[in-house]
C-alpha positions in Angstrom: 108.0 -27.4 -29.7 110.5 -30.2 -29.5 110.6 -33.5 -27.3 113.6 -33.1 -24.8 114.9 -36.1 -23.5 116.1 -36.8 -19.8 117.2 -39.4 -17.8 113.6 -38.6 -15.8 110.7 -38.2 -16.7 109.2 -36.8 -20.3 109.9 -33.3 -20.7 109.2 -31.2 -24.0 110.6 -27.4 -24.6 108.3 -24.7 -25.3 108.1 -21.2 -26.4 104.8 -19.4 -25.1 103.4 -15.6 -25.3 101.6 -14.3 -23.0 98.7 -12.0 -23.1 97.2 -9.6 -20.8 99.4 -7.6 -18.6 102.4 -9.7 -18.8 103.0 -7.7 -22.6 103.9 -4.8 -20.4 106.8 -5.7 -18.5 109.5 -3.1 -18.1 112.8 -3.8 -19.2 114.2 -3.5 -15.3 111.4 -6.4 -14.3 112.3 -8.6 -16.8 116.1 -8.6 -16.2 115.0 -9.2 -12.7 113.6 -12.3 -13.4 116.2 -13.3 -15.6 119.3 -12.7 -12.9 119.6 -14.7 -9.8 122.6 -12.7 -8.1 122.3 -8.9 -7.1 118.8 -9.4 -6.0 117.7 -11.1 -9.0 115.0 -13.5 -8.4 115.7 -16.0 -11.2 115.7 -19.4 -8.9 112.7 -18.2 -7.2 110.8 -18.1 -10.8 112.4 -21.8 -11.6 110.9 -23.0 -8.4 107.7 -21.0 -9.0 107.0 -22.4 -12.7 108.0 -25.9 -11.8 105.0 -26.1 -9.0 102.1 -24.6 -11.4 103.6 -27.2 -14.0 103.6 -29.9 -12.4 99.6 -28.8 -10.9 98.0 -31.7 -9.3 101.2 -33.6 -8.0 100.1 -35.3 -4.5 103.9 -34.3 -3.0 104.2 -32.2 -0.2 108.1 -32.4 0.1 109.2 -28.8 -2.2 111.9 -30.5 -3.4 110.3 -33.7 -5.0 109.7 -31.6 -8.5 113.1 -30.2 -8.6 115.0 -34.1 -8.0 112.1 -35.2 -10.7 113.3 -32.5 -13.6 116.4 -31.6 -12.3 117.1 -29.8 -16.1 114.1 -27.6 -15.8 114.5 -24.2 -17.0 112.8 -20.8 -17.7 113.6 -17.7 -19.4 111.8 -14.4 -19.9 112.7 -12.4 -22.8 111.8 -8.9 -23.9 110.8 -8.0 -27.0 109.8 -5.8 -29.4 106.0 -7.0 -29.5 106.2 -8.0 -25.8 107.1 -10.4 -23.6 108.5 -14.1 -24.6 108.9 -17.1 -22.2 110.8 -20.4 -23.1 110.6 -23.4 -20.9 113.7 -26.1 -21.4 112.6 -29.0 -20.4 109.3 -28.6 -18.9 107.3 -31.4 -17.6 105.5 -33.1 -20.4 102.2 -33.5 -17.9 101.4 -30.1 -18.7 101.0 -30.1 -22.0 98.4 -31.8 -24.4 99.5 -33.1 -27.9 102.4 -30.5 -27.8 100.3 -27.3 -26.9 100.9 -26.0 -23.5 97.2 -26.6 -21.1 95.7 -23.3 -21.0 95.1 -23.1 -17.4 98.3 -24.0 -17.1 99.4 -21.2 -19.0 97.5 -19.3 -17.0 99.6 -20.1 -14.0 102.4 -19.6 -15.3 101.5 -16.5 -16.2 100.3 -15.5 -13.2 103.7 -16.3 -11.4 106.1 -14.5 -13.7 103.4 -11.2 -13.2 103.6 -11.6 -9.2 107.4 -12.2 -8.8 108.0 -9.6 -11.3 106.2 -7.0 -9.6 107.7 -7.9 -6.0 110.6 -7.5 -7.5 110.1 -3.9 -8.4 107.2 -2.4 -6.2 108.5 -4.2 -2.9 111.6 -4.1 -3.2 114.5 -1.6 -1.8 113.3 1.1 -4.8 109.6 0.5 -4.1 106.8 2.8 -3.4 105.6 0.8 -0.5 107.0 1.8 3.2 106.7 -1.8 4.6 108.0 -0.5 8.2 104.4 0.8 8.8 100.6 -1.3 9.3 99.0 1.2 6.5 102.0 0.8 3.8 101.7 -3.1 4.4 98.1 -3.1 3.3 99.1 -1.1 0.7 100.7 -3.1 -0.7 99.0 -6.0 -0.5 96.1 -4.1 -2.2 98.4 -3.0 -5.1 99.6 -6.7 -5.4 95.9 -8.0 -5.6 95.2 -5.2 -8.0 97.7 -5.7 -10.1 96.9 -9.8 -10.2 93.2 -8.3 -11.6 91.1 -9.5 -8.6 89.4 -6.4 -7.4 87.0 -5.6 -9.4 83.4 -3.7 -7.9 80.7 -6.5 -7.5 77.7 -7.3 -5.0 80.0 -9.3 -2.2 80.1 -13.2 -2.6 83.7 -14.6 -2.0 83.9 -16.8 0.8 87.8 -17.7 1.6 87.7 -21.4 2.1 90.5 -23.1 4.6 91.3 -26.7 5.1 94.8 -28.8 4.9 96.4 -30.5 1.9 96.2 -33.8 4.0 92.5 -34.9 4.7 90.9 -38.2 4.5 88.2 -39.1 1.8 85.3 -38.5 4.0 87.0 -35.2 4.7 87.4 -34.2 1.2 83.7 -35.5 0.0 82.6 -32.7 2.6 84.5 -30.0 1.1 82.6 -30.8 -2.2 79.3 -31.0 -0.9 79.9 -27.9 0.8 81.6 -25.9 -2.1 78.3 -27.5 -4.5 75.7 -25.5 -1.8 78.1 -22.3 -1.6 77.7 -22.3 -5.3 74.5 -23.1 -5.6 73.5 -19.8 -4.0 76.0 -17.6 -6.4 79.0 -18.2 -4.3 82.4 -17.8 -5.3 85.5 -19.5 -3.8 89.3 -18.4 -2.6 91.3 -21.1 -1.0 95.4 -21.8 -0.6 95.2 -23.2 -4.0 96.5 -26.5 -3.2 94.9 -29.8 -2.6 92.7 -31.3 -0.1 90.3 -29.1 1.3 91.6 -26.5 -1.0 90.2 -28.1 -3.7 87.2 -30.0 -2.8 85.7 -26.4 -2.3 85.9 -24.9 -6.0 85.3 -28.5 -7.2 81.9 -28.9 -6.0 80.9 -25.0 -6.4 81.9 -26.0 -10.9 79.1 -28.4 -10.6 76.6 -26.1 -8.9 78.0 -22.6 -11.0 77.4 -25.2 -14.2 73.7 -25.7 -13.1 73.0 -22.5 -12.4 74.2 -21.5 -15.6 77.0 -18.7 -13.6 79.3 -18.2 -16.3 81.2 -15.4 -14.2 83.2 -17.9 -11.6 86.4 -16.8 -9.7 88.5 -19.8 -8.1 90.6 -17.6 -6.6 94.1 -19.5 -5.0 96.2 -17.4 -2.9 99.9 -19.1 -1.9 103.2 -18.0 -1.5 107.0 -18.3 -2.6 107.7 -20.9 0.4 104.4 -23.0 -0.2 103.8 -23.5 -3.4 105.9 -26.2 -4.4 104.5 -28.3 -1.6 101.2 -27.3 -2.4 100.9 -27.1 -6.3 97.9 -25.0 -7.7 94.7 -27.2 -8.3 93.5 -27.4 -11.8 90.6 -25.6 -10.9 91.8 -22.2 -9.9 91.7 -19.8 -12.0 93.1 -16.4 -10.7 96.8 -17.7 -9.2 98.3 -15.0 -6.6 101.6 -15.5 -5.2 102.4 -13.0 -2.1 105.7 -12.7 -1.0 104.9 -14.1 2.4 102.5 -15.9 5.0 101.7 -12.7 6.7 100.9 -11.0 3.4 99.2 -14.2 2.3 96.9 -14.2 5.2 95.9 -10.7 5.0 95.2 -10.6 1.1 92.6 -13.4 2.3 91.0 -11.6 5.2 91.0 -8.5 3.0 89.1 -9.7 -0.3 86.5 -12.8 1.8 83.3 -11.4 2.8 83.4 -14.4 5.5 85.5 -17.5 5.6 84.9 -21.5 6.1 87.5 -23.5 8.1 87.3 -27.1 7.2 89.7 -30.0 8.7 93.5 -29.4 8.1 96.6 -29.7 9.9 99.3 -27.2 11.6 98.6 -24.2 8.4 94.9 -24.3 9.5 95.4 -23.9 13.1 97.5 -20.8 12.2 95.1 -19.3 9.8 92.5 -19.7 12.8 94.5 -17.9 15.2 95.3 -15.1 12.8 91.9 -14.3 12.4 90.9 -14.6 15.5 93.9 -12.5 16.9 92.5 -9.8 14.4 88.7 -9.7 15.6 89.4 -9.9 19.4 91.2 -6.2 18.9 88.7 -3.8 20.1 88.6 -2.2 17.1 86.9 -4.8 14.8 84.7 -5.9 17.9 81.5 -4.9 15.8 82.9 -5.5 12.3 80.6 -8.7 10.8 82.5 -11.3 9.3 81.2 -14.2 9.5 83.4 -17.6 10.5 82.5 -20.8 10.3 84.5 -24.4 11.5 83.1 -27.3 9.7 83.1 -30.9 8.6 81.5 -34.0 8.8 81.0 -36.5 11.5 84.2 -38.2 11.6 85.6 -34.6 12.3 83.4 -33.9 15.0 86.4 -34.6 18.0 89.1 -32.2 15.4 87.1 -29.4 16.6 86.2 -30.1 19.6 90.2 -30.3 20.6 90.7 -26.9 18.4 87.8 -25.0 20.4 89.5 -27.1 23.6 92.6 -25.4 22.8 91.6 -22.0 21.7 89.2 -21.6 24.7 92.4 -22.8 27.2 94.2 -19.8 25.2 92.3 -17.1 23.9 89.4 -17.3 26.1 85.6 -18.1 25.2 85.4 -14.2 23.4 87.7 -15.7 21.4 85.3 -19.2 20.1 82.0 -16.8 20.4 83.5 -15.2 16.9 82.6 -18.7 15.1 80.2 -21.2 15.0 80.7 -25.0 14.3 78.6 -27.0 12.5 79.1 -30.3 11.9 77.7 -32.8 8.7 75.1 -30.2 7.3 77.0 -28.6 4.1 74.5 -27.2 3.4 73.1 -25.3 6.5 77.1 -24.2 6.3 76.1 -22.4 2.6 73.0 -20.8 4.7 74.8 -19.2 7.4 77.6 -18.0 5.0 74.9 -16.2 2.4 73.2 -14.9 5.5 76.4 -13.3 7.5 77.7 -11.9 3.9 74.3 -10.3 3.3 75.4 -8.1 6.6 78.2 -7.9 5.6 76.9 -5.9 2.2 74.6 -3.8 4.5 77.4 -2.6 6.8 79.8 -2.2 4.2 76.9 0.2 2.5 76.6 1.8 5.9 80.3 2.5 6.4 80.7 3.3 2.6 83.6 0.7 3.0 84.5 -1.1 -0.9 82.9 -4.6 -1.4 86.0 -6.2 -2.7 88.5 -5.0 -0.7 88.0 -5.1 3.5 89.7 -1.7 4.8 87.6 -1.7 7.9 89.4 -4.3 9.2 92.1 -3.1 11.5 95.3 -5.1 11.4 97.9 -4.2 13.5 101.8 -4.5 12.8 102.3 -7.4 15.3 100.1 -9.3 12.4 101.6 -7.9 9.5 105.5 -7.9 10.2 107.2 -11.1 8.4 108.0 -13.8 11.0 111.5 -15.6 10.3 111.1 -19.1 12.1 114.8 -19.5 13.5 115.3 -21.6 16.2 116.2 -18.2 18.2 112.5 -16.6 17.3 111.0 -20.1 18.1 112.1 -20.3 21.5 111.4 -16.5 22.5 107.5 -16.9 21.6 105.8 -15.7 24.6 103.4 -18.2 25.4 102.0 -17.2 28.7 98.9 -16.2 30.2 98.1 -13.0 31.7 98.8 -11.4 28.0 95.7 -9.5 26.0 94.5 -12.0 23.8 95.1 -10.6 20.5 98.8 -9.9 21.2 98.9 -13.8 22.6 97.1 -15.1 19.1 99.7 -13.3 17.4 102.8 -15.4 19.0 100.5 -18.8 19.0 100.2 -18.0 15.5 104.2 -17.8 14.9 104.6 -21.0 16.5 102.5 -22.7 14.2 104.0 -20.8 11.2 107.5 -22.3 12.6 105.9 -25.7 12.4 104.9 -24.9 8.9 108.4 -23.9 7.9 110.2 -26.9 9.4 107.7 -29.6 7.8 107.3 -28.0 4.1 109.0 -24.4 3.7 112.8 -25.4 2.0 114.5 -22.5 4.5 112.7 -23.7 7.8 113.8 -27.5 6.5 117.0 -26.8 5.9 117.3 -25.2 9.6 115.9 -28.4 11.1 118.1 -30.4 9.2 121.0 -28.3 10.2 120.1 -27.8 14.1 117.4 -30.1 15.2 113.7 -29.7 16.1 112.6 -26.0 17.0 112.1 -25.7 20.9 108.6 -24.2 22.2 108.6 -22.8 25.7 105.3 -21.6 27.2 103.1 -22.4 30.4 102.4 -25.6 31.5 99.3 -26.3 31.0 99.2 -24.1 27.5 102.5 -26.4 26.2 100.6 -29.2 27.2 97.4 -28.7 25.1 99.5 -27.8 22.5 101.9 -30.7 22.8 98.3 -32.8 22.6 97.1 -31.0 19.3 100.2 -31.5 17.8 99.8 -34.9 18.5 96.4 -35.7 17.6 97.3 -33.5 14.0 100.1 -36.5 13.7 98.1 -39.4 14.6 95.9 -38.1 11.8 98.1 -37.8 9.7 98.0 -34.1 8.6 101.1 -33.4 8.7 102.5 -35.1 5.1 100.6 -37.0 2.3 102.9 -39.9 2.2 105.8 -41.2 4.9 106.8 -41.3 8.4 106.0 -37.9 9.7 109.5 -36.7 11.9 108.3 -33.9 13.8 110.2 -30.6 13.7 109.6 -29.4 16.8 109.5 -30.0 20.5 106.8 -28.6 22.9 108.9 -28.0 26.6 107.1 -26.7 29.6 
């Protein structure tokens, strides 16, 4: 391993070998990584790589790691034994006394397994039809299975939601929380990133640690578009990379045996509608999965607007699927080990699989990638007199928009290029939504660092 020098920051060049399932890569996979024209995917891997090594980075702007080792490279190579990867000037941060971190590794590993197999089983020659609701959760099952995180166990992950951007008190909560979900044999599965991401898995180490759990999964589930604005925490330890938000929010809904929202910005709110959208269908009306919003005091008006604004929306069927609790972490870890315990009874009942959630009906509407152009922003229909579920599904494209035009590089690169996305709707609907937006500003949960420019405007 050799120092590399740059006009930036310290850099070193490395030559690493995986083990595990990256030994197997086909010849066709590996070329796929390799090529970025004819469908090759070799700038999404550079982008990819550079996020897990640069893990920890407070950034939300996706391009800040590419201006700050503009000479960053990867390569996969085949050969004979397996499966080679050398990194040109790689970010000397993650690397300790010229030996690569292992959970850094790790990462990286995990990304060149999860592009390479999109690459192959998703794409045009693939064995997924992902036209249909059933060949969508297909494959998102054969992408979780092939990452290794279905594996038969009593049920006890609980999918953990919360923005990148939270204040301290915020983030202490998330601890305190994730130390009483693992002092009851929890495990965790968050976005990966920082914030309330993290505080979760950090505070369930502590309480694993005590209880002497040396089984732990820190599960982080992102996505091509997010990742470089949300870099993997150093705690996660099983890194999946779905091609998309839509597949990104099922693999979470499919492997969580219940879910804990905590404070977060415009990617929270959409998480909240996708779920919800999903259990007001009539066919997961008596499907347990237990939902919880949560935080501490300070955060107490946050979900008062959200259940304000849900209730306008979606209707109180819609809030009587969660519970909010606020400033008691650990009555939070007590409902969640209660509601998973029925889970694990009607699971057993159904003779449905503990670690993966095929009960759960999700229709197409929820499954079918969204695009955020300024053409699909503006024909959302956000209107009353539409079933609920079907009206969760367009709210919940509207905040994926707002997603893409403040940290995805595509939806940037639109707003840069044609202004703010418009949102049209009914008054009084465009008008709570126009104050949410608002309040998530004021906040500031929309970036880390800067003047927040919005990307979006809310019309009437």
């Amino acid at each position: 391993m050799n120092e590399a020098a740059t006009t930036t920051l310290p850099t070193v060049d490395a030559r690493i070998y995986p083990r595990g399932g990256l030994d197997v890569l086909s010849r066709d996979e590996v070329a796929r990584l390799r090529d970025a024209s004819s469908g090759g995917m070799h700038d999404l891997l550079r982008r990819c790589a550079l996020a897990v090594l640069t893990s920890g980075s407070s950034s939300d702007d996706p391009r800040a790691a590419g201006e700050l080792y503009p000479n960053f490279d990867i390569q996969v190579l085949q050969q004979d034994r397996g499966v080679r990867i050398d990194l040109l000037n790689a970010p000397a941060m993650a690397f300790v006394d010229g030996e690569i971190i292992r959970g850094v590794a790790e990462l990286l590993f995990a990304v060149v397994r999860d592009l390479a197999y999109t690459a192959i089983e998703l794409g045009e020659r693939g064995n997924y039809d992902l036209d249909t609701s059933d060949g969508i959760t297909s494959a998102v099952f054969g992408l979780l299975r092939n990452a290794r995180i279905l594996h038969p166990a009593e049920p006890n992950l609980v999918v953990c939601w919360g923005g990148h951007s939270i204040g301290r008190d915020e983030y202490v909560y998330t601890k305190q929380t994730g130390y009483e979900l693992g002092l009851r044999g929890l495990d965790i599965c968050t976005g990966c990133g920082p914030g309330a991401m993290k505080g979760p898995m950090k505070g369930a180490t502590i309480a694993h640690a005590k209880q002497r759990k040396r089984v732990t999964r820190y599960i982080g589930i992102t996505e091509p578009g997010i990742i470089a604005a949300e870099s993997p925490n150093p705690i996660v330890n099983h890194l999946v990379i779905m091609p998309d938000i839509e597949k990104r929010l099922e693999a979470f809904v499919r492997i969580g045996h219940g879910i804990i929202v905590f404070p977060g910005g415009v990617g929270t709110a959409e998480e909240i509608l996708y779920l919800l959208g999903i259990l007001l269908r009539e066919e997961n009306r008596d499907l347990p999965f237990p939902l919880i919003l949560t935080g501490p005091a300070i955060a107490a008006p946050y979900f008062e607007q959200i259940d304000q604004f849900i209730r306008l929306t979606l209707g109180d069927d819609a809030a009587s699927r969660y519970e909010i609790v606020i400033g008691d972490g650990a009555s939070v870890a007590k409902k969640m080990a209660h509601g998973i315990k029925k889970v694990r009874e009607y699971r057993i009942a159904q003779k449905d699989s503990f670690f993966f959630n095929w009960a759960l009906d999700v229709p197409l509407e929820f499954q079918k990638p969204f695009v955020p152009t300024h053409e699909a922003m503006a024909a959302l229909d956000l209107h009353h007199g539409r079933k609920p579920h079907e009206l969760a599904a367009d709210l919940r494209r509207a905040f994926s928009g707002i997603v893409a035009g403040n940290v995805k590089e595509d939806g940037m690169r639109r707003i840069e290029a044609h202004g703010p996305f418009d949102i049209h709707g009914d008054p009084d609907m465009m008008r709570a939504l126009d104050a949410l937006l608002r309040a998530f500003v004021d906040q500031r949960r929309m970036k880390i660092a800067g003047e927040y420019k919005p990307c979006y405007r809310v019309l009437a």
